[in-house]
KERO-401047 format. One record per atom (N, C-alpha, C, CB): residue in three letters; x, y, z. Coordinates in pm, whole numbers, padded with zeros to 5 digits, always signed. Last residue first. Glycine has a CB too. Layout:
<rs>
ALAXYZ;...
</rs>
This chain:
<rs>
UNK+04582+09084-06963;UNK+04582+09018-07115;UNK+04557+08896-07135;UNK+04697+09025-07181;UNK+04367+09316-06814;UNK+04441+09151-06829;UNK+04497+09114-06953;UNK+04336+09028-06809;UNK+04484+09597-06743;UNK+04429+09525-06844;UNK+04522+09399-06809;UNK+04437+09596-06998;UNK+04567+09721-06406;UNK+04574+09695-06524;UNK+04485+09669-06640;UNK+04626+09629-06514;UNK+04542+09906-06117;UNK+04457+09845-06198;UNK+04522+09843-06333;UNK+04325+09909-06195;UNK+04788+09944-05839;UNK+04723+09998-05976;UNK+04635+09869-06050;UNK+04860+10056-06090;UNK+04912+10081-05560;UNK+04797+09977-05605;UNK+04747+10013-05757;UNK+04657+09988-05494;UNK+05176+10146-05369;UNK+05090+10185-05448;UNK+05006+10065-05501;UNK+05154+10259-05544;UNK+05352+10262-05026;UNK+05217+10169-05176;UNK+05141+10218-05285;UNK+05081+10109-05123;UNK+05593+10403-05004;UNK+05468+10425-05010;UNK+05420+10318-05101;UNK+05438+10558-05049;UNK+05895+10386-04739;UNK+05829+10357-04852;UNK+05642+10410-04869;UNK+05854+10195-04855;UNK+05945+10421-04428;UNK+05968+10556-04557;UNK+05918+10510-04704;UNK+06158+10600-04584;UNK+05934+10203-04280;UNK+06069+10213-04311;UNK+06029+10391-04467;UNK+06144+09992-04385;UNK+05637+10281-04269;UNK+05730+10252-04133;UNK+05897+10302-04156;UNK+05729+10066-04098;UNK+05517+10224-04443;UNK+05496+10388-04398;UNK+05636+10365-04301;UNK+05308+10446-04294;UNK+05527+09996-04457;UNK+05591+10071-04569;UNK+05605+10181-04559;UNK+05544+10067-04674;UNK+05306+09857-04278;UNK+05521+09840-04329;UNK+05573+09929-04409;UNK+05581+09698-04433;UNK+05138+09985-04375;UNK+05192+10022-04255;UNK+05344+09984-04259;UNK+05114+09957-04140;UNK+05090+09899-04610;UNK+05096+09988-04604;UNK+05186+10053-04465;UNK+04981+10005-04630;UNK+05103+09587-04516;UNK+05203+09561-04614;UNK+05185+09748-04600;UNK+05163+09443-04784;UNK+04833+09610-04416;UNK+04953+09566-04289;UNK+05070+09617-04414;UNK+04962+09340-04215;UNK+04652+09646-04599;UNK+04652+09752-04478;UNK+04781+09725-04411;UNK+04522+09734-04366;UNK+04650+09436-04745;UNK+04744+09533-04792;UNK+04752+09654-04677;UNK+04696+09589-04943;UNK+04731+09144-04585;UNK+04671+09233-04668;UNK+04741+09347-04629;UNK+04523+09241-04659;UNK+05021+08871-04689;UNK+04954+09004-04590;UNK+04837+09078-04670;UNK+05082+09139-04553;UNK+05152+08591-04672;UNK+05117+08629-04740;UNK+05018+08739-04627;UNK+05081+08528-04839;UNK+05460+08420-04562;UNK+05372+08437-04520;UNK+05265+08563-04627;UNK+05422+08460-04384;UNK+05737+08401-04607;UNK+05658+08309-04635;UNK+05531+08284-04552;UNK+05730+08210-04640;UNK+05911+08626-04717;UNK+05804+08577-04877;UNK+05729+08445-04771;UNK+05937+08484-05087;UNK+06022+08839-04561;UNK+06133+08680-04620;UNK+06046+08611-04721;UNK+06174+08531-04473;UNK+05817+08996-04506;UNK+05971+08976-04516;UNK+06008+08931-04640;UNK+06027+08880-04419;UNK+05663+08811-04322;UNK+05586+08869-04481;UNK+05728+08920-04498;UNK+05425+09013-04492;UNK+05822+08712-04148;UNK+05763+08614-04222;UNK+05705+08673-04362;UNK+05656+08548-04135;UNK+05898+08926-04020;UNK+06003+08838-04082;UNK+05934+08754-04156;UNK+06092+08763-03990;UNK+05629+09023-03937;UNK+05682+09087-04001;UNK+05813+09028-04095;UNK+05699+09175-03919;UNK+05545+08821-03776;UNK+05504+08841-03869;UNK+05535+08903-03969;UNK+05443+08860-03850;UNK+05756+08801-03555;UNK+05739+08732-03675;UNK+05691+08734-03754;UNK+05722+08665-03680;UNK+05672+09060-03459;UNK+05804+09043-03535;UNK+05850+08948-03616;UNK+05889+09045-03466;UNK+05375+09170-03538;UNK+05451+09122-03440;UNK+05560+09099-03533;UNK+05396+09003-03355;UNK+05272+09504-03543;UNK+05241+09404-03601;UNK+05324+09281-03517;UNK+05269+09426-03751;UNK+05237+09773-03529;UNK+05168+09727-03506;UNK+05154+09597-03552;UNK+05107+09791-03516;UNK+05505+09928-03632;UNK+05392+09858-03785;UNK+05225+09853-03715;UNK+05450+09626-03844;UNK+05657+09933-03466;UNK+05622+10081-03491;UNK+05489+10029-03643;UNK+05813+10205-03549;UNK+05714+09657-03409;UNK+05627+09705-03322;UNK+05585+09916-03375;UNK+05722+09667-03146;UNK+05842+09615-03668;UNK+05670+09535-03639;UNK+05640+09624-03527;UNK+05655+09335-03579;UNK+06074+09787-03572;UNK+05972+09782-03717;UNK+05881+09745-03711;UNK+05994+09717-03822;UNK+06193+09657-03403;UNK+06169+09785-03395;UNK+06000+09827-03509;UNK+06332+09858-03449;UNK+06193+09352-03561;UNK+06161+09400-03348;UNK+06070+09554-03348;UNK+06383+09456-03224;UNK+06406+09418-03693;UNK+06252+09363-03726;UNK+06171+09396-03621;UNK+06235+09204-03746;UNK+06578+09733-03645;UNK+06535+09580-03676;UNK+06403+09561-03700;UNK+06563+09486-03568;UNK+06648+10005-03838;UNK+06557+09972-03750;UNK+06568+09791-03786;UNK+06400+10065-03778;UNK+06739+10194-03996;UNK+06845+10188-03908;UNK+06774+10121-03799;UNK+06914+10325-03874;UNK+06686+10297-04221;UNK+06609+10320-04151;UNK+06678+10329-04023;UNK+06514+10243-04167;UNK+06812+10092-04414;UNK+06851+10215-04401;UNK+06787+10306-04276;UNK+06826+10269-04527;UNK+06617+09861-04301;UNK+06821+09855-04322;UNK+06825+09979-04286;UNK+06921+09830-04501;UNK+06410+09918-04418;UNK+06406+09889-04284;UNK+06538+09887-04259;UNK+06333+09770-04243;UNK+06474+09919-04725;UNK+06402+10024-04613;UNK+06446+10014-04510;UNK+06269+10017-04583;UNK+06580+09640-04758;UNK+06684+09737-04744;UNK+06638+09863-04687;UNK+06746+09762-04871;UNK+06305+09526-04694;UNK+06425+09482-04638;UNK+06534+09619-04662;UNK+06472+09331-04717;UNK+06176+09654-04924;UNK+06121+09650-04747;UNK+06241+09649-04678;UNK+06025+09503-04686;UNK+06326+09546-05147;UNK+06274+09696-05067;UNK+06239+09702-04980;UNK+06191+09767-05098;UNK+06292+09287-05102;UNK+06400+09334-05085;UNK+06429+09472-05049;UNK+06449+09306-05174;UNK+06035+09267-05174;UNK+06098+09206-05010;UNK+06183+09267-05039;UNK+06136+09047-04954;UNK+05995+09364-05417;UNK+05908+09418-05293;UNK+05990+09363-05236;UNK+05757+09390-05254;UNK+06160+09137-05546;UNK+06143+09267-05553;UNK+06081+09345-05459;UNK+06091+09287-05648;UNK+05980+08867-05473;UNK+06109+08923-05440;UNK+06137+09070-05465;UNK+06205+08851-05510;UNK+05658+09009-05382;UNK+05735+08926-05484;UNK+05892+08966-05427;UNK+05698+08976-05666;UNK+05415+08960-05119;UNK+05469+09073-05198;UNK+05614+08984-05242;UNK+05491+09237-05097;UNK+05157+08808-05154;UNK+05216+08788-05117;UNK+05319+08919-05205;UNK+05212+08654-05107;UNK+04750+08927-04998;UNK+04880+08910-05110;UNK+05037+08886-05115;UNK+04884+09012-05167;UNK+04456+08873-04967;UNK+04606+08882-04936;UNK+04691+08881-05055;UNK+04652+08768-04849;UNK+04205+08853-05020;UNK+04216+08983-04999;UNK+04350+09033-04952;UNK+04120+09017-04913;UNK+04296+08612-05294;UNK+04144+08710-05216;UNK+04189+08848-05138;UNK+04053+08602-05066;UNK+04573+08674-05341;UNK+04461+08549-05364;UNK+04352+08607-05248;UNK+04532+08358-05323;UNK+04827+08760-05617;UNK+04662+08836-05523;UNK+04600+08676-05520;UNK+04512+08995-05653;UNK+05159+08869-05638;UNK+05013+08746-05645;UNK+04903+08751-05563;UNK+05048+08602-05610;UNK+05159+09214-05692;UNK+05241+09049-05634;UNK+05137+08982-05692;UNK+05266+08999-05439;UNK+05252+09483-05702;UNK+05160+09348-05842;UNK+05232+09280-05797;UNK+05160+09343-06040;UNK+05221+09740-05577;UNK+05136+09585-05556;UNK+05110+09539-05681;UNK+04983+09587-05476;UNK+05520+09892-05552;UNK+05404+09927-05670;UNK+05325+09766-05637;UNK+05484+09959-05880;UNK+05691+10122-05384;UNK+05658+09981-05392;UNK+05521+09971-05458;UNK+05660+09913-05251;
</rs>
């Protein structure tokens, strides 16, 4: 899972693409939301909410989700155009 969502200060919302990886992670994983936020440290709505796109996370929480279901973050620096 590569972070080029929409950055607004130190959150970010992760784009359909990202959700869906999370989502099918956590599928294969064989873990609910329930299971998942609480192995995240996080709560379960919160977790359905950064999820589903309607809640926006920093990236420490969006890492832990990701360690959770077997994904890894990544963060890269571009050129603006």
């Amino acid at each position: 899972m590569v972070a080029t969502a929409s950055w607004s200060g130190a959150f970010t919302m992760l784009n359909e693409s990202q959700r869906a990886k999370l989502r099918k992670a956590r599928e294969r994983a064989g873990l609910t939301v329930r299971q998942a936020a609480a192995a995240a440290k996080i709560s379960h709505s919160s977790w359905a909410h950064i999820e589903t796109g309607r809640r926006a996370s920093d990236l420490a929480t969006i890492r832990r989700m990701a360690l959770v279901v077997g994904l890894e973050l990544r963060v890269d620096l571009v050129r603006k155009r």
